[in-house]
N, C-alpha and C positions, 0 to 999 in steps of 0.2 A: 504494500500500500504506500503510495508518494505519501513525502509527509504533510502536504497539502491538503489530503485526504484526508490522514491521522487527526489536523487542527483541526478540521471541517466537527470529525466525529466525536472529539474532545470537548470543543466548543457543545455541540449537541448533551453531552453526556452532563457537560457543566448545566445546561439548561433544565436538564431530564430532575437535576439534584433535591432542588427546591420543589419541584412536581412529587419527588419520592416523599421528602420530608409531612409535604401537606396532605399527600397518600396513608400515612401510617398516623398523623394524628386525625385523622376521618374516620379512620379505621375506630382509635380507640377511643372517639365522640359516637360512634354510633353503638360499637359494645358497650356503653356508660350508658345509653339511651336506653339499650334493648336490657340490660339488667335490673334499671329502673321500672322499666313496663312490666320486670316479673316478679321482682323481690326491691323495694326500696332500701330494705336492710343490706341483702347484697350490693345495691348499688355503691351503697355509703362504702365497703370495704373495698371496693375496686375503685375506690374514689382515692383512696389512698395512694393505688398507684397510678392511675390515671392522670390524676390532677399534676402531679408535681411532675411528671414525665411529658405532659404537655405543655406545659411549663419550660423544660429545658428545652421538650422540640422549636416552639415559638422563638427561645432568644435565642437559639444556634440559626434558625430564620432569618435574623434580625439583626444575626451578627456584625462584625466590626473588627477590623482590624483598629490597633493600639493605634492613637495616636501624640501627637507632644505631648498633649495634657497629662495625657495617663503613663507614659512612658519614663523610665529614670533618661534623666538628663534636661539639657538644656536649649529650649527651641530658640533660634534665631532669625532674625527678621531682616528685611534688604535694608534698611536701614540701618541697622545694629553690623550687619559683616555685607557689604556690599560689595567687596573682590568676592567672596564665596558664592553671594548669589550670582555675581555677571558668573564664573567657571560655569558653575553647574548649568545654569542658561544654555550659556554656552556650547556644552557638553551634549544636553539635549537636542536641543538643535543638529547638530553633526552627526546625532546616534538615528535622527529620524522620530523624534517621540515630544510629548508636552513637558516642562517645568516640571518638577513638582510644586504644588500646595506651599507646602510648609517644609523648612530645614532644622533636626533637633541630634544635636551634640550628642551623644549617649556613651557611657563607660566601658565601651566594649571594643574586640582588637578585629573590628568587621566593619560593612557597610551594607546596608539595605536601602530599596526601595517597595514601599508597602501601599497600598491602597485601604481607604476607609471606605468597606462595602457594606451595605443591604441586597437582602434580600440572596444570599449568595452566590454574591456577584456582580452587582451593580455597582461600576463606580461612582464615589462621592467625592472625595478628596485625593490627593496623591501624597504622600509623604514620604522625605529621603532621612535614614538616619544615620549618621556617620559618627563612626568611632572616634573618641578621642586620642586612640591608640596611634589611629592611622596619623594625626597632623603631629603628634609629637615622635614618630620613627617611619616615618616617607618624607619623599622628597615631594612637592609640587607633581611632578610628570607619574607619579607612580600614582598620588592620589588621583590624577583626573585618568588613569585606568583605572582604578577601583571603580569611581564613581561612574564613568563610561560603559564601564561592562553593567553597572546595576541598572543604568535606566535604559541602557540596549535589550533588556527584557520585557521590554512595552513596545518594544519597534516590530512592526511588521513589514521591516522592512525586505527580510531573508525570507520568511514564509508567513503565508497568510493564517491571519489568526492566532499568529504564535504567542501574540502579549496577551490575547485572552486564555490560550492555553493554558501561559505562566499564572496571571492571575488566578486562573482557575486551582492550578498545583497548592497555590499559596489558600484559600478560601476553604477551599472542599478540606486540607490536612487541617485548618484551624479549626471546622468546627466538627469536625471528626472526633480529632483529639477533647474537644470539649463535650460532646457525647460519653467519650467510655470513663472520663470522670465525672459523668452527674447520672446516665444512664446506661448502664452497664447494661440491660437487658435489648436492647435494642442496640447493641455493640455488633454482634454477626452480620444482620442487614445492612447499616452503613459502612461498615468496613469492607463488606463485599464491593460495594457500588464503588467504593471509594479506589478500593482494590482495582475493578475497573475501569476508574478513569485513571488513573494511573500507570496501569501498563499500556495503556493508548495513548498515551501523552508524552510517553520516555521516551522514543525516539525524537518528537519535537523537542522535547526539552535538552533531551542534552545536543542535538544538534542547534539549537539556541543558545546552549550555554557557549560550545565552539564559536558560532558565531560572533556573541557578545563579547568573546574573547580577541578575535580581529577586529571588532568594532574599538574596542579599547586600545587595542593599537594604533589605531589607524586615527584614534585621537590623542593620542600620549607617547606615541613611540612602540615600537617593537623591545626593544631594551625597556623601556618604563614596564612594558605589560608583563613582560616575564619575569623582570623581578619583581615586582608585584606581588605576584604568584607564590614566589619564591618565601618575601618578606612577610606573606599571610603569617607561616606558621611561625618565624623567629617572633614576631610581634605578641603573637598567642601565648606560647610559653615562656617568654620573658615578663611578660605582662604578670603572670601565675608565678613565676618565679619571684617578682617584685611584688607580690600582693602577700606572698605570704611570709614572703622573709626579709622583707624591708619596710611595708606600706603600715603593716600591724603585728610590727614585732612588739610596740610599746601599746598595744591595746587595750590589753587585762590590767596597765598602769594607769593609764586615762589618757594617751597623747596618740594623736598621729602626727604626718609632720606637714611642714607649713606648707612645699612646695613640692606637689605630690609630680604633677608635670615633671619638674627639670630631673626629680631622682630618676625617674624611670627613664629620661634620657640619659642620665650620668650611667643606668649602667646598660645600656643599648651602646652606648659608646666607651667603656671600659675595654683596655686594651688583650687582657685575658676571655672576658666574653664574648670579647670579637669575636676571638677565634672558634670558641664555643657555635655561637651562631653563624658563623661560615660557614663550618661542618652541616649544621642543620640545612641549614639553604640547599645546600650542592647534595645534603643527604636525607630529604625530610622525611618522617614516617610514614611509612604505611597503612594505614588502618581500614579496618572491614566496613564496607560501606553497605548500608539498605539496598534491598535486591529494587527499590523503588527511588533511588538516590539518581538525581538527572545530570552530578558532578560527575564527570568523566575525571579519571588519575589526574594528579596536576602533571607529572610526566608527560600525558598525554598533549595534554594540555598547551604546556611549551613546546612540544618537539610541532606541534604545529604550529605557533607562532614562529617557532624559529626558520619552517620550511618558507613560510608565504615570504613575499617581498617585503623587503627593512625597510621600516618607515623610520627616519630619524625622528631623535625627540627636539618639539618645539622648543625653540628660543625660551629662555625664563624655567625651562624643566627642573633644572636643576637645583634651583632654589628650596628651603626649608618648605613643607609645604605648612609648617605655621604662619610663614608669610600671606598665605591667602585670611588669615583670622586678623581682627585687633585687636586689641590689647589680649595674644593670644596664648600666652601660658596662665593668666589671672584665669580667665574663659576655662581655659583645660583644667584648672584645677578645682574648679565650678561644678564642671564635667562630673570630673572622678569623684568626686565628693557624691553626689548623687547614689552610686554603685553601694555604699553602708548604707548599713539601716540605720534608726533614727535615733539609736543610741548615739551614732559616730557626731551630730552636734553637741553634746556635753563633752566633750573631749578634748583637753588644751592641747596648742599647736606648739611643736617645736620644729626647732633646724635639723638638720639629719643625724649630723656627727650628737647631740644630744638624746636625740629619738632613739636611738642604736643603744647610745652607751645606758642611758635607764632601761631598754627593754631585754637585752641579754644581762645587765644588773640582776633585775629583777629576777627575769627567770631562773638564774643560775641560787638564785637567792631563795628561791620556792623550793628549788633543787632538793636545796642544801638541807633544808628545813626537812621534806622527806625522810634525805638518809638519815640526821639525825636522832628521829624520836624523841623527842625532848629530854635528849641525852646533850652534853655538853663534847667540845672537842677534847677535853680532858680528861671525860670518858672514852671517847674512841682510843686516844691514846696511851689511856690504861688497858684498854683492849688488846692493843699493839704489844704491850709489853708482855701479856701474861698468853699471848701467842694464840686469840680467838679472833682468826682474821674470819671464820664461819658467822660472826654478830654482826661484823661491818660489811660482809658480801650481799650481792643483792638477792634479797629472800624470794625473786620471785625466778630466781632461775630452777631451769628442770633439776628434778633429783636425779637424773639420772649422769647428769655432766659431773654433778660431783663425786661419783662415781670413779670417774676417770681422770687424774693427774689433778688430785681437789686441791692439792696445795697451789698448784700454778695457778687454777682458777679464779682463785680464790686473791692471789698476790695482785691478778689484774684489776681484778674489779674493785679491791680495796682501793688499789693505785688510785683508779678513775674517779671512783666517789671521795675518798679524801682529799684530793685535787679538790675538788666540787667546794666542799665544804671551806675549805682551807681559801679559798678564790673569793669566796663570798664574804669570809671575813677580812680578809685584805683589803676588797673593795669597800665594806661598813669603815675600817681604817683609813680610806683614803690613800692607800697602797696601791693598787690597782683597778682598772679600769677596764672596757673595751672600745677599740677605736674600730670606726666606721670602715667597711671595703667592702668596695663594690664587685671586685674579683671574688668573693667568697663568703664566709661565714666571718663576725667581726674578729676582730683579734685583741687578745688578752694583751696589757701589757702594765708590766708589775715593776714597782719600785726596787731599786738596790735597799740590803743587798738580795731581795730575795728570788729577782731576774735570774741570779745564778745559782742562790743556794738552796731554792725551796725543792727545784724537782731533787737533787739528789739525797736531801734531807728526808723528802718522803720515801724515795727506796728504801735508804735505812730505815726507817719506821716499821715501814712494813715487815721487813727481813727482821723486825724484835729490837731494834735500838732507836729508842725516841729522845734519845738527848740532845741531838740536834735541831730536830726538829722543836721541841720545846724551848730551846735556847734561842732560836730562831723568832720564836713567835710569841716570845716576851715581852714587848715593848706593842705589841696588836691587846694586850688585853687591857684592861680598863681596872 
């Protein structure tokens, strides 16, 4: 079947959708009738399910894609970023398709364009939503591929019907998925149908998606659109990687930091991540896709862009694409802010190298707290001496390891957690600290003389001789 035919039958299928919908609550308006006419007692208890399963058919009907209002992040107006609206204008224009609506900033490492529908299906509005991931780790020409390929899903320009197709993929899985969370019983019937349009739609779709992907070139560059591609996933899990070991390390303390924007550039451009994320780029992962997933491999993906004819990238590509924003890291950090929940407003702001050093403080400090049991260091180190390094190991390892070489076992894990312990009161002393790095996990760093003499003080300790280590840590007590 041409895929001309496919859109024709898709578009149908999308139309057939809302016919099914009003079909199955007819159905269960007229069984609510006919049990009425024989038992009103019955009627009342199938009212039970009726009523509220009409209910969710009606607003899956009625549906709607999110729009600014409801969405995290931050909408924009041509007045507020008016380089951003002329691009996208712009962008539209070239791809063969309308503006969108509305522009809304959102804390994610993606870009969408979505439609505000009734009726399943009916456009209302259009709305573009662009990552704030994307303006703070693209350049200009890589963002107006992004954004080229997302609103080349409206264009009919390659095959007919295809932007109702698309919208259709988008509509029909929204209120799908909103069925088998409110009405599980009626889950088999739309999922079949749904099942249906779907396997009549994958070939337009992802030969859409290819399309959209030369259309982004053909507005950004052959080199912008493939790294792009490329940039998707480095931006994804560096994003996950800064969220959770930099953005809210000082969370459970009460701080995040002030300027969430530039850290997560500071470490997209740290010179050990670099190379971390190169690797990724040239090696991204693989992962198992939906036998109804319309993305073709990104492999795929580029080895086509790379065959077609190089379009250079425009003049200006090269630029930050925070350049298309005003006052545009303030904005971005507006953005991110958004992505917490609403605890994250009671939370005082700090600078980074501060945020770092009280939230591995702390935690190392919770640590500590742990292995102690409200036992003192002076009891560990009685422990140490009378040779029950079994009290200070950690009790939650298998029994069965200690079994095997318990003494060694036993030597590391004391090692580890007396470290712990010993860290946390340095730092309550004003000893030690950890400073801020964006290559890694922070790093400790402790005053003379115990820089040099603490780790070998504790080997001995361990090995039964705590006189250095006590001698050491004479002047930390109070």
């Amino acid at each position: 079947m041409k895929s001309s035919s496919r859109a024709l039958l898709a578009v149908l299928l999308l139309a057939g959708f809302p016919v099914l919908m009003l079909a199955v609550a007819g159905a269960l308006i007229w069984l609510e009738i006919a049990a009425f006419q024989r038992s009103p007692v019955s009627a009342g208890r199938l009212a039970f399910f009726v009523v509220p399963v009409l209910y969710v058919l009606f607003s899956a009907l009625l549906t709607f894609e999110r729009t600014c209002d409801d969405a995290e992040g931050v909408p924009v107006t041509p007045a507020e970023q008016p380089e951003l609206w002329a691009a996208v204008r712009e962008l539209a224009k070239e791809v063969g398709t309308r503006p969108p609506d509305e522009i809304c900033l959102v804390p994610q490492a993606n870009a969408a364009v979505h439609e505000e529908t009734h009726w399943a299906g009916l456009r209302v509005r259009r709305q573009m939503f662009i990552g704030a991931q994307l303006f703070a780790g693209t350049r200009v020409c890589q963002l107006r591929a992004v954004l080229g390929h997302e609103l080349a899903h409206y264009s009919n320009r390659h095959t007919r019907f295809a932007g109702a197709t698309y919208r259709g993929r988008q509509t029909i899985g929204r209120v799908v998925d909103g069925l088998h969370r409110s009405a599980w019983l009626l889950r088999p019937v739309f999922s079949a149908y749904a099942a249906l349009y779907f396997r009549v739609s994958m070939r337009v779709s992802r030969e859409q998606e290819l399309a959209a992907d030369l259309d982004s070139a053909r507005v950004a560059g052959t080199t912008a659109a493939t790294t792009a591609l490329r940039e998707a996933e480095v931006l994804d899990t560096a994003w996950w990687l800064f969220l959770n070991d930099y953005a809210t390390i000082a969370w459970s303390s009460g701080y995040l930091p002030e300027r969430m924007a530039e850290g997560y550039q500071l470490l997209l451009a740290d010179g050990k991540r670099a190379k971390e994320f190169a690797s990724l780029r040239e090696n991204p992962p693989s992962r198992p896709a939906s036998k109804y997933d319309s993305h073709p491999p990104t492999s795929e993906r580029i080895a086509l862009l790379e065959a077609a004819p190089d379009v250079p990238v425009p003049p200006g590509g090269e630029r930050p694409a925070t350049d298309l924003l005003r006052n545009g890291m303030a904005l971005l950090d507006a953005v991110l802010a958004t992505g917490f929940t609403e605890s994250a407003a009671s939370k005082k702001k700090l600078d980074w190298a501060s945020l770092v050093a009280i939230g591995v403080r702390d935690s190392n400090q919770a640590e500590a707290l742990r292995i102690l049991r409200s036992r003192s260091i002076d009891d560990l180190l009685d422990l140490l001496d009378a040779g029950h390094l079994e009290d200070i190991a950690d009790p939650t390892a298998p029994p069965e390891a200690r079994t095997r070489a318990k003494r060694e076992l036993y030597r590391d894990q004391v090692h580890c957690r007396l470290s712990i312990v010993l860290h946390a009161q340095l730092a309550e002393a004003g000893a030690a600290h950890w400073e801020l790095s964006w290559s890694g996990p922070a790093k400790l760093v402790l005053a003379e003389p115990y820089a040099t003499e603490l780790d070998p003080a504790v080997g001995a300790a361990v090995d039964g001789d705590t006189a250095a280590l006590r001698a050491l840590l004479a002047p930390t007590h109070s």
